[in-house]
C-alpha positions as CSV (number, residue, x, y, z in Angstrom):
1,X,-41.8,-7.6,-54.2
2,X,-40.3,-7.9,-57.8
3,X,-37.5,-10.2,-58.4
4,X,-34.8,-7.8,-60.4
5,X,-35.6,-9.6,-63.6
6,X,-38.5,-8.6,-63.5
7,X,-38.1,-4.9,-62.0
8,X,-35.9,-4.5,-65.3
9,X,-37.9,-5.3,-67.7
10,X,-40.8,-3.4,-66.0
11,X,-38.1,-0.3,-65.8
12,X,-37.7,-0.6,-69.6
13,X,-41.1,-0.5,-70.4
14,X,-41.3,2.7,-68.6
15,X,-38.4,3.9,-70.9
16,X,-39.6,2.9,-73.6
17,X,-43.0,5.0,-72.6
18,X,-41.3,8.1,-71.6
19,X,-38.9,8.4,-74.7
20,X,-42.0,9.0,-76.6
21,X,-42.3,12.3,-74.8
22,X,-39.3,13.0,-72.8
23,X,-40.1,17.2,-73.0
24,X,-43.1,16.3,-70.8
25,X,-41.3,14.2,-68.1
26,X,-40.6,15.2,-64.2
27,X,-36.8,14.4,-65.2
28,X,-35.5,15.2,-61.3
29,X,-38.4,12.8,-59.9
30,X,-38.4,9.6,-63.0
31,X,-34.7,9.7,-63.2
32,X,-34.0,10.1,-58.9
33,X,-36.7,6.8,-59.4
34,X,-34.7,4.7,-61.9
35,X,-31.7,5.5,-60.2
36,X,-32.6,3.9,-56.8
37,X,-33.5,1.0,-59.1
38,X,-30.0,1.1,-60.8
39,X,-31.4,0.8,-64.4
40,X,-28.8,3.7,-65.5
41,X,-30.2,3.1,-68.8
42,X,-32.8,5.0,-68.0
43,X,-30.8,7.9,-66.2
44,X,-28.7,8.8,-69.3
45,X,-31.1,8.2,-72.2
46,X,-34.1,10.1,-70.7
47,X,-31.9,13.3,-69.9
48,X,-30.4,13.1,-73.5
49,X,-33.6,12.6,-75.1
50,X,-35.2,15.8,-72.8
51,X,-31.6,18.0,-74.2
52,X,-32.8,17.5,-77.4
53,X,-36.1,18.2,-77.0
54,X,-35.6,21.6,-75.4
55,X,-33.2,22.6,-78.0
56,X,-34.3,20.7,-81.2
57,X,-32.0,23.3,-83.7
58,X,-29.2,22.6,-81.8
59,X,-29.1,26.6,-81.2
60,X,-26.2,25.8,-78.1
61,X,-23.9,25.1,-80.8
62,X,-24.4,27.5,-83.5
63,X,-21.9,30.3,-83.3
64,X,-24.2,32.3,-86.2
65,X,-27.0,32.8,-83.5
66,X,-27.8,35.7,-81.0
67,X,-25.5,34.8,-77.7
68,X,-28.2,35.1,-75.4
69,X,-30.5,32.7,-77.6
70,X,-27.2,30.3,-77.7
71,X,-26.4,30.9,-73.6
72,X,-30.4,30.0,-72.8
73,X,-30.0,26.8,-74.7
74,X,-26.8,26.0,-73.6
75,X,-28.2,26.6,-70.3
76,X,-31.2,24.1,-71.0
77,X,-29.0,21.6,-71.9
78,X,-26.6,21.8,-69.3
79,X,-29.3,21.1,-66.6
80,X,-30.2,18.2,-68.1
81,X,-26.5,16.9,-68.7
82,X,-26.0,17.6,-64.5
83,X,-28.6,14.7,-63.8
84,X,-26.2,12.0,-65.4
85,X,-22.9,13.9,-64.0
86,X,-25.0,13.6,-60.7
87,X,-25.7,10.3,-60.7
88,X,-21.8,9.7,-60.9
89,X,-21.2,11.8,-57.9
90,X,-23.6,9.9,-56.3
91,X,-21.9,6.7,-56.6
92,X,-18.9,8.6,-55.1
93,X,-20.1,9.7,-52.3
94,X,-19.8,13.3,-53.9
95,X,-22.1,16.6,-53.3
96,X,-23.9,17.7,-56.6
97,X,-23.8,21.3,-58.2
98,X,-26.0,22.2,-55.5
99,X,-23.4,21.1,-52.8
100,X,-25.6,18.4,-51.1
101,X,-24.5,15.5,-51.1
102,X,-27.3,13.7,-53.0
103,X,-28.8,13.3,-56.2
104,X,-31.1,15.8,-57.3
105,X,-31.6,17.2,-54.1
106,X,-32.3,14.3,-51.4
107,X,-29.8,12.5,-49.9
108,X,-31.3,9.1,-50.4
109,X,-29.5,8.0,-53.6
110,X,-26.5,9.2,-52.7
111,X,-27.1,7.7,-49.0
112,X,-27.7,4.5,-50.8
113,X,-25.0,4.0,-53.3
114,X,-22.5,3.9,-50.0
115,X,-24.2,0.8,-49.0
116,X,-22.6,-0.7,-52.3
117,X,-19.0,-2.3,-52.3
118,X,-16.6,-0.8,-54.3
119,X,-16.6,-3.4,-57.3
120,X,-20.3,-2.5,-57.8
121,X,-19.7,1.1,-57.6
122,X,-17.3,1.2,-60.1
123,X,-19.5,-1.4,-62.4
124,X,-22.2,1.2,-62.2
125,X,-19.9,4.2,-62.8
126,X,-18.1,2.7,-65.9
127,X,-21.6,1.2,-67.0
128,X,-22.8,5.4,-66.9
129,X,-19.7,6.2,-68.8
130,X,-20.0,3.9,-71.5
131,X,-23.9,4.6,-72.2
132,X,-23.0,8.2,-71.9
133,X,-19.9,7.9,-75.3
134,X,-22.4,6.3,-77.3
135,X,-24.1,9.3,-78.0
136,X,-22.5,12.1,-80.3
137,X,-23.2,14.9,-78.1
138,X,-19.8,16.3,-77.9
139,X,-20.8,18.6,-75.4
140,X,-22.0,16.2,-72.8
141,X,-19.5,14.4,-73.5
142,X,-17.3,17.2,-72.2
143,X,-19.3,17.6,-69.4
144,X,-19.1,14.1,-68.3
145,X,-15.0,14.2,-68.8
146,X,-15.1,17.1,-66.8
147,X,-17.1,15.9,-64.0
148,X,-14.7,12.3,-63.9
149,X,-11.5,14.6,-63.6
150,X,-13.3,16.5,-60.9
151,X,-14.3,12.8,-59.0
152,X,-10.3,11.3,-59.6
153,X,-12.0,9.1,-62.2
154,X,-8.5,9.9,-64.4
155,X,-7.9,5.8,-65.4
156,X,-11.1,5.5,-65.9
157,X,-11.4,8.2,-68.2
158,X,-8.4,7.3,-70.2
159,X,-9.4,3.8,-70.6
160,X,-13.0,5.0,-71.7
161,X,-13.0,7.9,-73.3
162,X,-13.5,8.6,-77.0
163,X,-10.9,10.5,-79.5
164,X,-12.7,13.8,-78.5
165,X,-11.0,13.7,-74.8
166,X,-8.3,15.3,-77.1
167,X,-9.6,18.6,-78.0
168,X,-11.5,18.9,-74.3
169,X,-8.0,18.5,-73.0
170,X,-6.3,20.5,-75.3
171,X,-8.6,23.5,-74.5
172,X,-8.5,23.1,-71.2
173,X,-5.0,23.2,-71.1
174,X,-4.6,26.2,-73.7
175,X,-2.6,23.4,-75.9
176,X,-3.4,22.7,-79.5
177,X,-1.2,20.2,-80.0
178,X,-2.0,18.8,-83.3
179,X,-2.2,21.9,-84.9
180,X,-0.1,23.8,-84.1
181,X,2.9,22.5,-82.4
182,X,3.0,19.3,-84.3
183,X,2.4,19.9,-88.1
184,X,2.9,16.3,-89.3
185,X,5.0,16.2,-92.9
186,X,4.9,13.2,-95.1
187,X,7.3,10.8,-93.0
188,X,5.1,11.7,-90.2
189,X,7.6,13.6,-88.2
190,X,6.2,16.1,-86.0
191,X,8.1,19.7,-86.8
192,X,9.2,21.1,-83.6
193,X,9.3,24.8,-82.6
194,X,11.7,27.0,-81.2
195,X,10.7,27.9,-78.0
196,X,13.2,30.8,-78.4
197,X,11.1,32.6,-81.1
198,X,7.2,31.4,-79.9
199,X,6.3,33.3,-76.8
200,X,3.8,30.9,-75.1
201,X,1.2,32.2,-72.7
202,X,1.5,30.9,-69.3
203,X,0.2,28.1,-67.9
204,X,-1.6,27.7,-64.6
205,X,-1.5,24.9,-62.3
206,X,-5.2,23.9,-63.5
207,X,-4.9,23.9,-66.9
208,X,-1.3,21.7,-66.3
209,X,-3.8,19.1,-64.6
210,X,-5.0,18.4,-68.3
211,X,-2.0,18.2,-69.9
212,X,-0.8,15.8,-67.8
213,X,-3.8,14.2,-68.3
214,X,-3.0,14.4,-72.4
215,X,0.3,12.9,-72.0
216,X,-0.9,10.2,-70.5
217,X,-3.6,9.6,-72.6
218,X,-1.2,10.1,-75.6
219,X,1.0,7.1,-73.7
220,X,-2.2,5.0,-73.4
221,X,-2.9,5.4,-77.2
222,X,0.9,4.8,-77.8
223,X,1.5,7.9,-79.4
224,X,4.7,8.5,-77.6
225,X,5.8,11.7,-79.8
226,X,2.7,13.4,-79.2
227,X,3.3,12.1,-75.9
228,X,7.1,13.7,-75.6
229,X,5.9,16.9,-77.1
230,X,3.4,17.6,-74.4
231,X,6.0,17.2,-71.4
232,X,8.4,19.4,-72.9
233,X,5.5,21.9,-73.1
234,X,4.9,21.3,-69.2
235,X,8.9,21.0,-68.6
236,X,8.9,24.5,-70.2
237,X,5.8,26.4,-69.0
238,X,5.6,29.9,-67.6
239,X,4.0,30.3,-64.7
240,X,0.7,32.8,-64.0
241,X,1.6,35.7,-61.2
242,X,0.6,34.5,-58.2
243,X,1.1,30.9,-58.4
244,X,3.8,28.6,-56.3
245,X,6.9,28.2,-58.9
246,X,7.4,24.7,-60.7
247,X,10.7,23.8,-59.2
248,X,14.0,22.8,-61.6
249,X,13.5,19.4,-60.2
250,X,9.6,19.4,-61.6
251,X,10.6,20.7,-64.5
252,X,13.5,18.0,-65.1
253,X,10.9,14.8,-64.3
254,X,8.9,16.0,-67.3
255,X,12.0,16.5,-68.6
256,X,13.1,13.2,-68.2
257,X,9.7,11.1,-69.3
258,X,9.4,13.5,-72.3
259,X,13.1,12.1,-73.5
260,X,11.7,8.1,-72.1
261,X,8.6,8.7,-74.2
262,X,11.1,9.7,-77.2
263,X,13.2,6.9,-76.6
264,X,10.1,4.4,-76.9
265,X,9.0,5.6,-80.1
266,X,12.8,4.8,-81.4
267,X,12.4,1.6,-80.4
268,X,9.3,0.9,-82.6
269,X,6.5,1.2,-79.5
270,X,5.0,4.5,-81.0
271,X,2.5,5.0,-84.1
272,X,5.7,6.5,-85.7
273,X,8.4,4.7,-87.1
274,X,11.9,4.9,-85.5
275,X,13.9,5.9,-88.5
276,X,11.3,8.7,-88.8
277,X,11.5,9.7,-85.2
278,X,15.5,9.7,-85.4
279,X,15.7,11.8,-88.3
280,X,13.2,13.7,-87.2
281,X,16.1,15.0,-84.3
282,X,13.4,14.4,-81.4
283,X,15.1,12.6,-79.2
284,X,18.3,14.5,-79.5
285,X,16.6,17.8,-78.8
286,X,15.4,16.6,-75.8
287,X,17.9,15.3,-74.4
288,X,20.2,18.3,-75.2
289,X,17.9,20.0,-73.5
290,X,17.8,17.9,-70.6
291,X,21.5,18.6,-70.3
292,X,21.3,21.9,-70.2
293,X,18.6,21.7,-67.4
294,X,21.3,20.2,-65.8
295,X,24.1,22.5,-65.6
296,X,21.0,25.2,-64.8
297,X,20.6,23.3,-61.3
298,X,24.4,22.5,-61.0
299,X,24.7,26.6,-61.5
300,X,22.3,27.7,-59.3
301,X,23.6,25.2,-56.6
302,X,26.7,26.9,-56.6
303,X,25.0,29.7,-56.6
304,X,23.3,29.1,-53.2
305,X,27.1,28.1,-51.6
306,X,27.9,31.1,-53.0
307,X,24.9,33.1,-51.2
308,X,25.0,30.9,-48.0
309,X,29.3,31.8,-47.7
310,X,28.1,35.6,-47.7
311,X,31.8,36.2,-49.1
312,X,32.0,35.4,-52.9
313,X,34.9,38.3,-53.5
314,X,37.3,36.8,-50.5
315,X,36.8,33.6,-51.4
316,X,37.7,34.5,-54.7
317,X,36.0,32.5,-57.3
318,X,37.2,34.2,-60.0
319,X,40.5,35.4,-58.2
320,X,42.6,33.0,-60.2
321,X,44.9,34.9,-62.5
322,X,44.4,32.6,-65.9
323,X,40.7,34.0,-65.6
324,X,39.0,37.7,-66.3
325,X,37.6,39.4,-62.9
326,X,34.0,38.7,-62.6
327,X,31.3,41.3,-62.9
328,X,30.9,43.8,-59.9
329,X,27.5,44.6,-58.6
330,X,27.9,47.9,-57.3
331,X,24.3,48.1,-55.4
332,X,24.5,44.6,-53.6
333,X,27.1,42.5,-52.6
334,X,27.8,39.6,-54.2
335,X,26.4,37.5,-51.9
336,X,22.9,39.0,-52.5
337,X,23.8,38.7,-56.0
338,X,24.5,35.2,-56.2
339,X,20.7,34.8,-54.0
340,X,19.2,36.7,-56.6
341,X,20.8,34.8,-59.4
342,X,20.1,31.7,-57.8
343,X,15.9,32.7,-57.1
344,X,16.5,33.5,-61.0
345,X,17.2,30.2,-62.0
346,X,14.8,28.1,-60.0
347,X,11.8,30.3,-61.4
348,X,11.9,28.9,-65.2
349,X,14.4,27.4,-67.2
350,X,16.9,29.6,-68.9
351,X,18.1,29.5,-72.8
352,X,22.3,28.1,-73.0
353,X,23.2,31.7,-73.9
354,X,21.7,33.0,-70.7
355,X,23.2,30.7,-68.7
356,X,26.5,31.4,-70.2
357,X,26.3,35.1,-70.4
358,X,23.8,36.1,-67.3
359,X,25.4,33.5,-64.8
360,X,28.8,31.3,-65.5
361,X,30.5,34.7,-66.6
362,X,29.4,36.3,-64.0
363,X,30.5,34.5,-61.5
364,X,33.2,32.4,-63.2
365,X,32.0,29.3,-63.3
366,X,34.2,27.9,-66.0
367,X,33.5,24.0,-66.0
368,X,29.7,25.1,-66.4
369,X,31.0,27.4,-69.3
370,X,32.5,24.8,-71.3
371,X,29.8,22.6,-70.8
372,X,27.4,25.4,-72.1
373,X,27.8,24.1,-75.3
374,X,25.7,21.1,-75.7
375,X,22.8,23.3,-77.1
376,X,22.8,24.3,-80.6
377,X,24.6,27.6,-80.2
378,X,27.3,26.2,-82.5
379,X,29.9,23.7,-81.2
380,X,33.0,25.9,-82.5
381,X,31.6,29.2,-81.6
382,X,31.2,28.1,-77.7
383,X,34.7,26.8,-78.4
384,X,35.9,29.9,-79.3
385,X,34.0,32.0,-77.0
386,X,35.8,30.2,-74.3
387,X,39.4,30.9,-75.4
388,X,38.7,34.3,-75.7
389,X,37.3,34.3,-72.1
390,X,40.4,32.5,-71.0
391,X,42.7,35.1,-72.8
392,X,43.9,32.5,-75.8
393,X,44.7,29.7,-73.3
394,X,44.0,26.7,-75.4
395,X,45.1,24.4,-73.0
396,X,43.4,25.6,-70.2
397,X,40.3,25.1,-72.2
398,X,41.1,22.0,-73.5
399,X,41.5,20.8,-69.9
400,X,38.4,21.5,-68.7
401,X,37.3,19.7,-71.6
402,X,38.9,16.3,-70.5
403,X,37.1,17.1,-67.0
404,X,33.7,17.0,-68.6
405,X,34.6,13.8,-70.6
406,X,36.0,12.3,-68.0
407,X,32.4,12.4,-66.0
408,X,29.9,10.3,-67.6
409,X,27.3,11.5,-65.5
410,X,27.3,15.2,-67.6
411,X,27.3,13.3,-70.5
412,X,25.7,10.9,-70.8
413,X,24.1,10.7,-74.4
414,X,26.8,10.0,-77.1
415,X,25.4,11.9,-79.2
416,X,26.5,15.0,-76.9
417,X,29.7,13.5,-76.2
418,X,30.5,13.7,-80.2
419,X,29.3,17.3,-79.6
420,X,31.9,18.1,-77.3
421,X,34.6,16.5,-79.1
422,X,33.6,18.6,-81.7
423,X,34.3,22.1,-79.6
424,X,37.6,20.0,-78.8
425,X,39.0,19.7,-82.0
426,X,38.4,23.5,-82.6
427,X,40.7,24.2,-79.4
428,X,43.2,22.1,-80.3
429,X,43.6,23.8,-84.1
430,X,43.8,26.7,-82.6
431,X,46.1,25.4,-79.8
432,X,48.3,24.1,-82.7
433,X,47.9,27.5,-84.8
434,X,49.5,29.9,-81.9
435,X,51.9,27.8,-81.2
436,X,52.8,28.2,-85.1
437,X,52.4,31.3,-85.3
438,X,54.3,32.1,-82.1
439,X,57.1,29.9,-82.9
440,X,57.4,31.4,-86.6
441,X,56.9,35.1,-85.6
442,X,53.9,35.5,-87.9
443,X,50.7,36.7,-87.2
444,X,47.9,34.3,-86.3
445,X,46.5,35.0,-89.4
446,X,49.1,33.7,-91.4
447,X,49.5,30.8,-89.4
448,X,45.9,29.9,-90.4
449,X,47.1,30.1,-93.8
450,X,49.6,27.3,-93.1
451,X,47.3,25.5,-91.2
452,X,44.8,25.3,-93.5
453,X,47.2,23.6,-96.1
454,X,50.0,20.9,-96.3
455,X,52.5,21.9,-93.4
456,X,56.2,21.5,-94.5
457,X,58.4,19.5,-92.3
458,X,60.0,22.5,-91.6
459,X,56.7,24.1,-90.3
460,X,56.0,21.2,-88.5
461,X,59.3,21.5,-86.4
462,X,58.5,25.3,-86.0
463,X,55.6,24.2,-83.3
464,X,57.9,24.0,-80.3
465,X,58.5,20.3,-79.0
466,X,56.6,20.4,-75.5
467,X,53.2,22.0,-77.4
468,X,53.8,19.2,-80.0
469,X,53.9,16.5,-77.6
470,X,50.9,17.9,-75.5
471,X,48.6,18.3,-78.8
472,X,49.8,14.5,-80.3
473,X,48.8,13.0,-77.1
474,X,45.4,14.9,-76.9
475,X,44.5,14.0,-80.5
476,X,45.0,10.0,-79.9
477,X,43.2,10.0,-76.6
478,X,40.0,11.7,-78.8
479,X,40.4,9.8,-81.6
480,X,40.3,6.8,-79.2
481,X,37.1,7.8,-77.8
482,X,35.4,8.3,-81.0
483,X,36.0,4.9,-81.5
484,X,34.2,3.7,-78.5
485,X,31.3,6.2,-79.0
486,X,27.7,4.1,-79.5
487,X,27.3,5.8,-82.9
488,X,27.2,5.0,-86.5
489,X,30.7,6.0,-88.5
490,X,28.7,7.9,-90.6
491,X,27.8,10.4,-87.9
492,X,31.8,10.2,-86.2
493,X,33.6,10.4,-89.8
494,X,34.1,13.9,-89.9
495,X,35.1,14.6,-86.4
496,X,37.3,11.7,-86.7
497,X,39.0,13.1,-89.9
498,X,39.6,16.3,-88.4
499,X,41.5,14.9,-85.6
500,X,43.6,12.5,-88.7
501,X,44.6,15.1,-90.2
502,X,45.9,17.2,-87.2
503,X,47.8,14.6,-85.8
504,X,49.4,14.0,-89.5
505,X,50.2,17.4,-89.7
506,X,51.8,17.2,-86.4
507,X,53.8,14.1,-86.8
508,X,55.1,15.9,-90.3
């Protein structure tokens, strides 16, 4: 009996032998051999140096060839890349390609490795790994990837692998990342499509496995915008027919780590600076849409109360007076309208106009329709869109406007609280030009005229006392909370000076 010293260095010399002529070799019968000696040297050179030898042009990578010729060396190679993906199911216990669960056939290897503890196991199984990256064989590379996805080996492979895990997990996951979705200008900033105008094929719940698999490796390699990017293509996927829907809440934890991963490349953790990243508009984008996922769950949640009351027209939701009926649905009730609406919404997530236009006005849901605009749809068209939906009533709008300020839990991002302040100021210029033009017997239109210039003090009185009051107090409250906003005064200025000059103008 050899001690292992010397059962290595007689294992290497057989190596060394056999590498001389590895197209001649028993491969199944040397490498079950080293194996059971665990010199996995020896298991991953000689099946290399055999895949070489049985296609020596390289023919199984040459897209210029014949297919078949290009399929029967592939296929040559492949069997020779299975005995070192073997010997890694073998060390978990795992059935081969042939479905027994052994190495190359008998079940003694496999048998044996569950004699070993787990620390050895795993030194052996990182050991196979790391002999296997040293060569440049990109395709057994993928093949060994593949195989450590298929064994839960996922830390393992992103500690291990090499910059090609990329692409295998892009094309995997149908997700070219780099080059298509990200198109990196001179700051570096990643350019970020409109998922409005890019129709994206769907994405099935396999090829989601690797693109969670790329975010995480994109966190690894602290690349946190590559990172961000790829949850917000899984926060946003389309599903394949057939397949179990990705729930709002799913969607909304990818959601919410694409916005973290954001946030950590603002704070200097990332391969791209944070002034880069915050110009770039990343983070805000993200978040705004994160908000909007929100009011898609609050909406369908009423929804379901809605559907579970079975009695949406005598309850009347939209039976107050200030508000236009809502839609009718002369085929179904509006119960089983307000199910179908809400199976709608859980089955992807919706654009800010849909929601608006497909749900909140039909069923009236006129907190969710104010807060419709934190998307960019244009802060003072959502405005506007609203007091035509609440026949001119600026100060109904405007006080469904304080609601959503007054909950910090809608918004929570300063950024989209300036947004809304934004809408607000529209309101109340048009709050303060009706009551001009109401008091003064012109048209609206000529009241913009006024408003738009320097108002007389005589004009100023025009605006009836209790409007006045109302629209003097609204301006300081929001001129107050600008200043408390977490923003620089750059970004607040011009809100700010909007709201100046109305309460001038209304002071005379």
């Amino acid at each position: 009996s050899l001690d292992p010293e010397q059962r290595e260095t007689l294992a290497r010399e057989a190596l060394n032998l056999l590498c001389k002529v590895p197209e001649t070799a028993d491969l199944l019968g040397v490498c079950q051999r080293f194996e059971e000696l665990r010199f996995y040297e020896a298991v991953v050179e000689l099946p290399l140096r055999k895949a070489k030898a049985v296609d020596p042009n390289e023919d199984a990578f040459n897209d210029h060839i014949d297919d078949t010729c290009r399929q029967t060396a592939l296929t040559a190679r492949q069997q020779c890349y299975e005995i070192v993906t073997n010997a890694l199911r073998s060390l978990r216990g795992e059935p081969d390609q042939t479905g027994v669960c052994s190495d190359f056939g008998s079940g003694q290897n496999a048998c044996s490795a569950l004699f070993l503890d787990q620390a050895t196991r795993e030194k052996y199984t990182r050991q196979i790994v790391q002999l296997s990256l040293r060569c440049p064989d990109r395709a057994f590379h993928e093949n060994v990837y593949q195989t450590m996805i298929e064994l839960g080996l996922e830390n393992e492979l992103l500690e291990l692998a090499g910059p090609d895990l990329v692409p295998f997990l892009q094309s995997a996951g149908s997700c070219q990342i780099t080059k298509a979705d990200v198109r990196v200008s001179k700051s570096a900033i990643p350019s970020i499509p409109s998922s409005r105008t890019q129709i994206r094929q769907p994405i099935t719940a396999s090829q989601a496995k690797y693109l969670e698999l790329l975010s995480r490796y994109y966190v690894h390699q602290r690349q946190h915008v590559l990172a961000a990017h790829v949850l917000l293509r899984l926060a946003e996927r389309k599903q394949s027919d057939g397949e179990g829907y990705l729930t709002l809440e799913q969607r909304y934890q990818y959601l919410s780590n694409a916005v973290l991963q954001a946030r950590s490349a603002t704070c200097g953790a990332g391969h791209i600076s944070p002034s880069d990243v915050k110009d770039g508009g990343l983070l805000e984008l993200l978040e705004g849409k994160l908000s909007v996922l929100r009011f898609q769950m609050k909406i369908k949640e009423k929804l379901e109360q809605v559907a579970s009351k079975g009695e949406t027209t005598e309850t009347g939701l939209g039976s107050n007076d200030a508000f236009p009926g809502s839609i009718s649905f002369p085929e179904e009730s509006s119960s089983q309208s307000a199910k179908r609406k809400a199976k709608e919404l859980g089955q992807e997530l919706k654009s800010i106009t849909q929601l608006y236009n497909d749900y909140a006005v039909c069923f009236d849901f006129w907190e969710e329709r104010a807060a419709s605009g934190l998307e960019a749809v244009g802060d003072e068209d959502v405005a506007r869109a609203l007091l035509v939906a609440c026949k001119k009533s600026s100060e109904t709008v405007q006080r469904i406007y304080d609601r959503l300020l007054a909950s910090g839990a809608i918004l929570p991002s300063p950024a989209l609280r300036l947004r809304m302040l934004r809408s607000v100021l529209t309101v109340l210029r048009e709050w303060a030009l009706s009551a001009l033009a109401q008091q003064m017997g012109a048209s609206v239109g000529s009241a913009s005229l006024i408003l738009g210039g320097t108002l007389s003090n005589e004009q100023a009185t025009a605006i009836n006392q209790g409007s006045k009051d109302k629209l003097t107090s609204a301006t300081t409250r929001y001129m107050t909370e600008l200043k408390c906003l977490a923003l620089p005064a750059s970004h607040v200025e011009l809100v700010y000076r909007g709201f100046k000059e109305l309460e001038e103008m209304l002071l005379g």
